[in-house]
C-alpha positions as CSV (number, residue, x, y, z in Angstrom):
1,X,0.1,1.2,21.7
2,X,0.8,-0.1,18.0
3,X,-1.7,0.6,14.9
4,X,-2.3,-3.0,15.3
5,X,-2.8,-3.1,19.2
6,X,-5.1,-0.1,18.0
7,X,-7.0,-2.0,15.3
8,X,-7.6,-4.9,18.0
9,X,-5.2,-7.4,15.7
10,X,-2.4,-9.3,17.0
11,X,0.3,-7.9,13.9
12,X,0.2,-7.6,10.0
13,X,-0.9,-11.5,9.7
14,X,-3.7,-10.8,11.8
15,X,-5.0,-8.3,9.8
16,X,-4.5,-10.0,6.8
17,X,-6.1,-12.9,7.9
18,X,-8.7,-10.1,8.6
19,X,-9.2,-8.2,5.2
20,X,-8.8,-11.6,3.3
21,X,-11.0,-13.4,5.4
22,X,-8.8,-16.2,5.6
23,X,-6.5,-17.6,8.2
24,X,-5.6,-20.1,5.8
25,X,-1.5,-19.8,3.9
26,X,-2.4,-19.0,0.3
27,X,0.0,-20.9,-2.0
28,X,1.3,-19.4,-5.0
29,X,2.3,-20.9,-8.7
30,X,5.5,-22.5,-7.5
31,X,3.7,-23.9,-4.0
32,X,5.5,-21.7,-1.3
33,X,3.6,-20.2,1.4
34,X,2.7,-16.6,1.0
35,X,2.7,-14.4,4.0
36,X,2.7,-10.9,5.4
37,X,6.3,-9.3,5.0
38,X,7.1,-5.9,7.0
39,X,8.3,-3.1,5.6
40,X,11.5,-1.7,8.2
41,X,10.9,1.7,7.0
42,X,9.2,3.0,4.0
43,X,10.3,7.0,2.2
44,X,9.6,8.7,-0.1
45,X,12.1,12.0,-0.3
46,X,9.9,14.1,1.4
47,X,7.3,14.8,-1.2
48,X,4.3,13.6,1.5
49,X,2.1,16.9,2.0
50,X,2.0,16.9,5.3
51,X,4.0,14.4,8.0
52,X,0.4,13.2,9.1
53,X,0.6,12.0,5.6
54,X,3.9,10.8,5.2
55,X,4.9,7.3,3.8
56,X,5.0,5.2,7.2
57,X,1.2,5.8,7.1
58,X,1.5,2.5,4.2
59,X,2.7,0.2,6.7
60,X,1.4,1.0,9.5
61,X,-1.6,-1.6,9.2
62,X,-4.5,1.4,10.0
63,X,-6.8,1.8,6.9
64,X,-7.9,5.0,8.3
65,X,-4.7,6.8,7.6
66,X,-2.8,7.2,4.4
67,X,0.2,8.3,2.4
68,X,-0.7,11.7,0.7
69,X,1.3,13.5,-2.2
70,X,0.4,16.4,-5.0
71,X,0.9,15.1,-8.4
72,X,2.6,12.0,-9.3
73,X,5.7,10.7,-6.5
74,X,7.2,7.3,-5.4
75,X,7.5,5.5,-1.9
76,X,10.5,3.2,-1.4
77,X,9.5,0.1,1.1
78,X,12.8,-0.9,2.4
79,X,13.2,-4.2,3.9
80,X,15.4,-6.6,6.2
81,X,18.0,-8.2,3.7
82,X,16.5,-9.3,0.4
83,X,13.1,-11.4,1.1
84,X,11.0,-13.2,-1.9
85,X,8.4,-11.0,-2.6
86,X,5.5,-12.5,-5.2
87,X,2.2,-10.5,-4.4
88,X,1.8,-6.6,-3.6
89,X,-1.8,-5.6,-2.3
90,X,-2.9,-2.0,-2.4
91,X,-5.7,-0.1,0.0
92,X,-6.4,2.3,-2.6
93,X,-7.2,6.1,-1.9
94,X,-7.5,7.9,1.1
95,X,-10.4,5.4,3.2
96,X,-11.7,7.9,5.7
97,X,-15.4,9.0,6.0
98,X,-16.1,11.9,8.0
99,X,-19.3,13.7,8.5
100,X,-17.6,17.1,8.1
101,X,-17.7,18.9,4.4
102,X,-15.3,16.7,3.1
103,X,-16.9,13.4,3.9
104,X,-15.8,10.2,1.7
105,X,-12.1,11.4,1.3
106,X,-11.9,8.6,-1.2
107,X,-13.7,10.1,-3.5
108,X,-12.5,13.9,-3.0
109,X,-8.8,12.9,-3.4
110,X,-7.0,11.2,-6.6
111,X,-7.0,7.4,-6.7
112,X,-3.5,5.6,-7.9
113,X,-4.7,4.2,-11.4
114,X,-0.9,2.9,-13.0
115,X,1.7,2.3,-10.9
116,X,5.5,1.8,-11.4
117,X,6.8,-1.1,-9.5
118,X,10.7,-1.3,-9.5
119,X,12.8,-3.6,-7.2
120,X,16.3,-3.8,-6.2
121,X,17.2,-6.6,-8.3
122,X,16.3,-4.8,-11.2
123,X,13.1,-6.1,-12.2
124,X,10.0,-3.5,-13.4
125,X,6.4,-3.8,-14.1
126,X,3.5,-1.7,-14.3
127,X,0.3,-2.8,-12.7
128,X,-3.6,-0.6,-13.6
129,X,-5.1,-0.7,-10.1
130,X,-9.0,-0.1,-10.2
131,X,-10.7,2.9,-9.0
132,X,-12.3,0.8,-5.9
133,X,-12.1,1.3,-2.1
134,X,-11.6,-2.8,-1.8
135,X,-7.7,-4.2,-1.6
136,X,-6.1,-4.7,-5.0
137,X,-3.9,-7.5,-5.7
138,X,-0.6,-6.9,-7.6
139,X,1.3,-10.6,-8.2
140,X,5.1,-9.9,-8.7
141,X,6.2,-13.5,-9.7
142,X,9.5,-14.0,-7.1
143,X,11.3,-10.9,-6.8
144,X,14.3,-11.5,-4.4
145,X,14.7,-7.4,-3.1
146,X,16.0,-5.4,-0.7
147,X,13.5,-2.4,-1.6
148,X,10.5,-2.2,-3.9
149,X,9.8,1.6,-5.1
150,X,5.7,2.2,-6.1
151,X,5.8,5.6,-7.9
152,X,2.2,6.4,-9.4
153,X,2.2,7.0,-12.9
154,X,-2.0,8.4,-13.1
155,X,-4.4,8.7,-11.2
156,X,-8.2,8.4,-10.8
157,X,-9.5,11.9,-10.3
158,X,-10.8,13.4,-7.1
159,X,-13.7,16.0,-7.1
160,X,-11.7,17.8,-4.5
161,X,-10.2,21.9,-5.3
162,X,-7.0,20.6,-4.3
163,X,-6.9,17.0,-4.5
164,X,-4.1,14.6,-3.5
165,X,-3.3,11.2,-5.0
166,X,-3.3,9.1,-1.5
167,X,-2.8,5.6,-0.7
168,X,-4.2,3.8,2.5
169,X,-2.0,0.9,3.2
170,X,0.3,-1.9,1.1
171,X,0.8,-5.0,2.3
172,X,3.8,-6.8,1.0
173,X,3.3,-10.8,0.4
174,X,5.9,-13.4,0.1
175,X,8.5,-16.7,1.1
């Protein structure tokens, strides 16, 4: 069974349609369609802390699990030959809520607050993500890429002994 069988969704454009609340195509600047583009394989050199928090845990389409590292580290989103991506949006922080002593992981782990964005073509920005547990949107303009790299330049702080800077899930936009 998929994460997206799991989650009761048909794929990643279900669950967009899902989180946004839309099952409408959103149009960017230039008028092309936006919509969901998957990841084949995301990495990130094996800095994850554990392999239950490894980097497939971004594209897997589960808000419930997440990619974990100690200090700051990059993922690598690789991708089918080079699609147009405009729009990045990040479930920030680790979104579980248990009732054991840890309960809101969100707020016991670090937060992404700057991240690098660099993409195959060359291109680089830097996008300030929020310290909120809603999706963020990061607009790229029309980056034509094979791969798109996130490192995490600071963080949001944890209250956690041994806090990890964690990301739930990325979903990649584009034409």
């Amino acid at each position: 069974m998929s994460a997206f069988s799991a989650l009761g969704c048909g794929g990643l454009a279900d669950l967009v349609d899902r989180v946004t609340g839309s099952s409408e195509t959103t149009q960017t600047a230039s008028a092309t369609p936006s919509a969901p583009i998957s990841p084949s394989f995301a990495e990130d050199g094996g800095l994850s802390t554990k392999a239950k928090y490894g980097p497939q845990q971004l594209i897997d389409g589960n808000p419930h699990t997440s990619w974990c590292v100690v200090g700051s580290a990059a993922v690598k989103l690789h991708f089918t030959g080079s699609p147009t991506l405009t729009e990045l949006q990040f479930l920030n922080g680790r979104q579980k809520v248990t009732s054991d002593r840890y309960g809101d992981r969100f707020y016991y782990n670090h937060r992404a607050a700057t991240v690098e964005l660099t993409f195959s073509n060359g291109h680089r920005m830097t996008a300030n993500l929020p310290d909120s547990k809603s999706w963020q949107s990061v607009k790229v303009g029309a980056q034509s890429a094979q791969w798109v790299q996130v490192a995490i330049k600071s963080s949001h702080y944890g209250t956690g002994r041994k806090p990890q800077n964690c990301i739930s899930d990325i979903i990649v936009l584009g034409g």
